[in-house]
TORPA-4810 file (N, C-alpha, C, O; in nm, 3 decimals):
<nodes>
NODE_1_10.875_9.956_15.597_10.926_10.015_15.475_10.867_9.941_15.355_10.896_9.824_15.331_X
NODE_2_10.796_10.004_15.292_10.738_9.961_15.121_10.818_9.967_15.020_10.873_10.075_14.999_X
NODE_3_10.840_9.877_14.949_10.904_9.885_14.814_10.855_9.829_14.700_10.809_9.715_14.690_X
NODE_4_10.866_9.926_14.600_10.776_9.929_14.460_10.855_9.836_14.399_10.977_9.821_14.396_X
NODE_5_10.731_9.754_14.333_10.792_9.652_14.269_10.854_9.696_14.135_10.811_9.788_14.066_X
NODE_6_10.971_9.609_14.104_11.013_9.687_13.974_10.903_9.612_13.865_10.827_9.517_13.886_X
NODE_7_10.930_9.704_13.722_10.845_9.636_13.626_10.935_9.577_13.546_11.052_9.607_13.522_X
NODE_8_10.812_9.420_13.477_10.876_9.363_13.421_10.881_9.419_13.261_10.791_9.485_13.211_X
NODE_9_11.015_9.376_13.184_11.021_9.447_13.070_11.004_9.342_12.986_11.068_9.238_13.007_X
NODE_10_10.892_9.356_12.850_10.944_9.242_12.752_11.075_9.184_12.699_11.147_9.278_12.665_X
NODE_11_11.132_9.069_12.679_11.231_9.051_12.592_11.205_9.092_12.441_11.116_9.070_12.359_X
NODE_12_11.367_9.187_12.442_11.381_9.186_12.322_11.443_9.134_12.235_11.561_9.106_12.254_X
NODE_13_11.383_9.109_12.120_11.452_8.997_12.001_11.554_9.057_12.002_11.563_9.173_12.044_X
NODE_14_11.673_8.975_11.944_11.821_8.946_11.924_11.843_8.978_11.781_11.959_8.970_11.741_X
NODE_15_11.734_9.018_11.685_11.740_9.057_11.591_11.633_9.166_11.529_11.513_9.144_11.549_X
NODE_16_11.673_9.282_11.456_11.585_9.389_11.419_11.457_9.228_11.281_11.505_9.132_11.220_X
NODE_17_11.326_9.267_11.285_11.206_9.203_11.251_11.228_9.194_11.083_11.242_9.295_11.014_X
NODE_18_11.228_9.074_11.036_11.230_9.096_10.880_11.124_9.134_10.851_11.018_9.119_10.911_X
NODE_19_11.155_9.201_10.729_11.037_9.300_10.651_10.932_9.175_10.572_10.957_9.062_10.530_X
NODE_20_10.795_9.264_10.575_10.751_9.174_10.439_10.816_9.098_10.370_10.936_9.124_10.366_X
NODE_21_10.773_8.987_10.297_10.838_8.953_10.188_10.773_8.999_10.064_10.657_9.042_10.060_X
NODE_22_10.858_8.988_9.954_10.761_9.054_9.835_10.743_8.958_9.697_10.795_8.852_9.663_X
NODE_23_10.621_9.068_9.618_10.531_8.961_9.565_10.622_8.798_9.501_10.551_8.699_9.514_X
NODE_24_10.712_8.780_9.460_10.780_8.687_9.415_10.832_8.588_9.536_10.833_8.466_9.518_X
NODE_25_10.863_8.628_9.626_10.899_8.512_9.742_10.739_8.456_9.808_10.737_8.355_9.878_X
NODE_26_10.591_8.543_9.772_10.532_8.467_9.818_10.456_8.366_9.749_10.378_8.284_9.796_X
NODE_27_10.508_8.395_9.572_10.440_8.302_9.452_10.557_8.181_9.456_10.550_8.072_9.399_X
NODE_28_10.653_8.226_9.530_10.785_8.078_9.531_10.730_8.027_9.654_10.730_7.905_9.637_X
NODE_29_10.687_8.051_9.759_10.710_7.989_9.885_10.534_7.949_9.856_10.476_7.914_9.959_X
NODE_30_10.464_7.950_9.752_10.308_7.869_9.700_10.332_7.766_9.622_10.246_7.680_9.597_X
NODE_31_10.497_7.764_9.557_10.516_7.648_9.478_10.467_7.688_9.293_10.465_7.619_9.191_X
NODE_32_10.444_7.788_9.313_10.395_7.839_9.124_10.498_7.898_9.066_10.593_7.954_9.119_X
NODE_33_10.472_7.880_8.933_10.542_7.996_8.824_10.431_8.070_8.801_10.313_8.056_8.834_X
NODE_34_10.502_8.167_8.727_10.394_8.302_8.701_10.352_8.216_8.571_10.229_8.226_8.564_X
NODE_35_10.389_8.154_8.488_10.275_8.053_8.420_10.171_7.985_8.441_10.083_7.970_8.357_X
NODE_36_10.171_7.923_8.589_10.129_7.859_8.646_10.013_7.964_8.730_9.898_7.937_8.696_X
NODE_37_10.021_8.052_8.810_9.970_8.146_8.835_9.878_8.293_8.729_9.780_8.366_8.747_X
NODE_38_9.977_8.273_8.625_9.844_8.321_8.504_9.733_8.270_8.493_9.629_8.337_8.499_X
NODE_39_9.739_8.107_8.471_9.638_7.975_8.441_9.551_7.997_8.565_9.433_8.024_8.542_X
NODE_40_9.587_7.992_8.686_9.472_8.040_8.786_9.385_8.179_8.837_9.293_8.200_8.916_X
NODE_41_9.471_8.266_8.741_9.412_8.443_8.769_9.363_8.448_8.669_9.250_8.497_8.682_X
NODE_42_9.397_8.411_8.518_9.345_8.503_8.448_9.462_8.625_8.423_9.439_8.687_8.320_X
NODE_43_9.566_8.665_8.486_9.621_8.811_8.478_9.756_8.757_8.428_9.833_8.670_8.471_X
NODE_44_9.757_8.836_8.328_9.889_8.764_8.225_10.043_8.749_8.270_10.107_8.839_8.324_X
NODE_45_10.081_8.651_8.248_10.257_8.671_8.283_10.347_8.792_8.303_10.418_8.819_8.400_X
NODE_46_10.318_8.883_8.147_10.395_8.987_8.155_10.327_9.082_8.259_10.417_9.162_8.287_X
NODE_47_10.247_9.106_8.311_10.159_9.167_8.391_10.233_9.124_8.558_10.289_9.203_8.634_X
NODE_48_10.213_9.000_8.577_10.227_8.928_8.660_10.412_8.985_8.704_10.467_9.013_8.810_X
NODE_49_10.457_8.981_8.572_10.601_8.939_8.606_10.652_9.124_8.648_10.713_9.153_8.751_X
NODE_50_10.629_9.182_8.590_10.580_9.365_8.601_10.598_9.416_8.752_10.685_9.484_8.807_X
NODE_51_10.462_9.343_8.806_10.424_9.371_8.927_10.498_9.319_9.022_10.498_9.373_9.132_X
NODE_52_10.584_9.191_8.993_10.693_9.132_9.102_10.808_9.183_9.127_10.878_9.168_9.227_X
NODE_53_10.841_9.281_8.977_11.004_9.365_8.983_10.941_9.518_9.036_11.015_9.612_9.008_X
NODE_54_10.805_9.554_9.114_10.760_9.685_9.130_10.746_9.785_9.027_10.767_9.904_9.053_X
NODE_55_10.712_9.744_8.906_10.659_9.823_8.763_10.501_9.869_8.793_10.458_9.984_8.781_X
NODE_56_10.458_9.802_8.816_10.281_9.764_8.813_10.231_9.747_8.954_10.267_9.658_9.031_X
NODE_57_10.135_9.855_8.981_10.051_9.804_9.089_9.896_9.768_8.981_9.865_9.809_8.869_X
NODE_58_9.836_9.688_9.063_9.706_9.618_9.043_9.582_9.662_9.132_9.583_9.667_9.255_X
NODE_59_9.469_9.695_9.047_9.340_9.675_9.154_9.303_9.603_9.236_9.339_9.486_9.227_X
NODE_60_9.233_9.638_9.328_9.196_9.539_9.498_9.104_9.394_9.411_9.079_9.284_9.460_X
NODE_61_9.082_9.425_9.323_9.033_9.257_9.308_9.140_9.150_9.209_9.152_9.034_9.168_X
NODE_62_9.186_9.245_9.207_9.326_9.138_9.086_9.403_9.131_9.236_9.426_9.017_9.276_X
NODE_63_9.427_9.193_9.285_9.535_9.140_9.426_9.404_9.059_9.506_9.478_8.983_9.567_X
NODE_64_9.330_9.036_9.530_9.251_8.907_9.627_9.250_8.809_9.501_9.241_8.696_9.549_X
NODE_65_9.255_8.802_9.381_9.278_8.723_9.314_9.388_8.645_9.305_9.390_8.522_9.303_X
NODE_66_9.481_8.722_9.300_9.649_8.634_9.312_9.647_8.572_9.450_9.654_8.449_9.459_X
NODE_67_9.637_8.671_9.593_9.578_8.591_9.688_9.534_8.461_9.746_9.576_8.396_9.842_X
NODE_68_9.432_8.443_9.655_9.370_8.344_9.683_9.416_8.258_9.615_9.401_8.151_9.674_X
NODE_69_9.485_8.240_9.486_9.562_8.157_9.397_9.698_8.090_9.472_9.752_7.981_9.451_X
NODE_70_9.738_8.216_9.581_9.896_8.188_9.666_9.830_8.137_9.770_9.883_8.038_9.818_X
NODE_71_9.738_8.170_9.818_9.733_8.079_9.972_9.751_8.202_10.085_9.789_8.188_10.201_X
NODE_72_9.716_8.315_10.025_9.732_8.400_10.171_9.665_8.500_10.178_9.563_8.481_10.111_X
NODE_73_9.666_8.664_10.255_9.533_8.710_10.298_9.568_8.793_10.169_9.680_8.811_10.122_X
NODE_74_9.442_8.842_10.118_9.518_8.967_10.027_9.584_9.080_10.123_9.693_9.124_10.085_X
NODE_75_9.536_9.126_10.230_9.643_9.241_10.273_9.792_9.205_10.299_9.872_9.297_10.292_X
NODE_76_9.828_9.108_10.323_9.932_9.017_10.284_9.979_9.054_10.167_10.090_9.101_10.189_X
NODE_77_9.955_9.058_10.048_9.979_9.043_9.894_9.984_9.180_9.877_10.076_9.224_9.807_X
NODE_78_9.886_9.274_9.937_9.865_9.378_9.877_10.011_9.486_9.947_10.029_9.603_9.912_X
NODE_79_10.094_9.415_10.043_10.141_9.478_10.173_10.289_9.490_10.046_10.349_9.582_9.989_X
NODE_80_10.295_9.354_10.050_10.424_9.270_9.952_10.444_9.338_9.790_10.546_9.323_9.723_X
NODE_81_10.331_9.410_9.751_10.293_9.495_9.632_10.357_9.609_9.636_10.453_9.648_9.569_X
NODE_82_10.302_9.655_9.711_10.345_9.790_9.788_10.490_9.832_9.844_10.538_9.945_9.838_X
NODE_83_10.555_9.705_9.908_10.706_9.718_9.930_10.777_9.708_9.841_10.892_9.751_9.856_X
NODE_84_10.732_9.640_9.693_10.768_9.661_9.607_10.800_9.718_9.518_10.907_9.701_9.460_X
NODE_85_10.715_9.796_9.489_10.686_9.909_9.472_10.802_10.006_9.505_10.894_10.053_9.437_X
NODE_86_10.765_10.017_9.628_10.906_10.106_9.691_11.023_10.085_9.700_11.110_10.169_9.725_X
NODE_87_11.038_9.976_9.680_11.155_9.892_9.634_11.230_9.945_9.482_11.343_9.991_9.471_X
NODE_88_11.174_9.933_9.424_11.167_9.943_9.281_11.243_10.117_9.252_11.344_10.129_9.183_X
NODE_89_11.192_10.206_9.301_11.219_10.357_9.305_11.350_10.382_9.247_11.393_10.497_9.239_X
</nodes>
């Protein structure tokens, strides 16, 4: 007599996956103010500050700019933009 092996199932997390974080938790968790982060972009405070409450989206080179100023990928930044965004609605 043959018997099929059962399959194994992944574990599942104990908790539904936190979302992105967005643009302001990832300019806090770099250690900047948006003062501080103007001085390295170039892209002004009020601009800056706009785009963190989901007012303002930005072009693909002003987001690899902030990016690279925070320490992370731009699709990262650009992801965190975007939830914002929708956030904002």
């Amino acid at each position: 007599m043959k018997t099929t092996p059962t399959p194994i199932e992944a574990p599942r997390p104990s908790h539904p996956p936190r979302p992105s974080k967005t643009p302001r938790e990832l300019r806090e968790a770099s250690g900047l103010t948006l003062d501080q982060l103007d001085r390295k972009t170039g892209i002004g405070r009020p601009t800056l500050s706009r785009v963190e409450r989901g007012y303002t989206k930005l072009d693909d080179e002003r987001i690899a700019s902030i990016a690279a100023a925070l320490g992370v990928k731009a699709v990262t930044y650009k992801r965190a933009v975007e939830r914002q965004w929708e956030l904002a609605k």
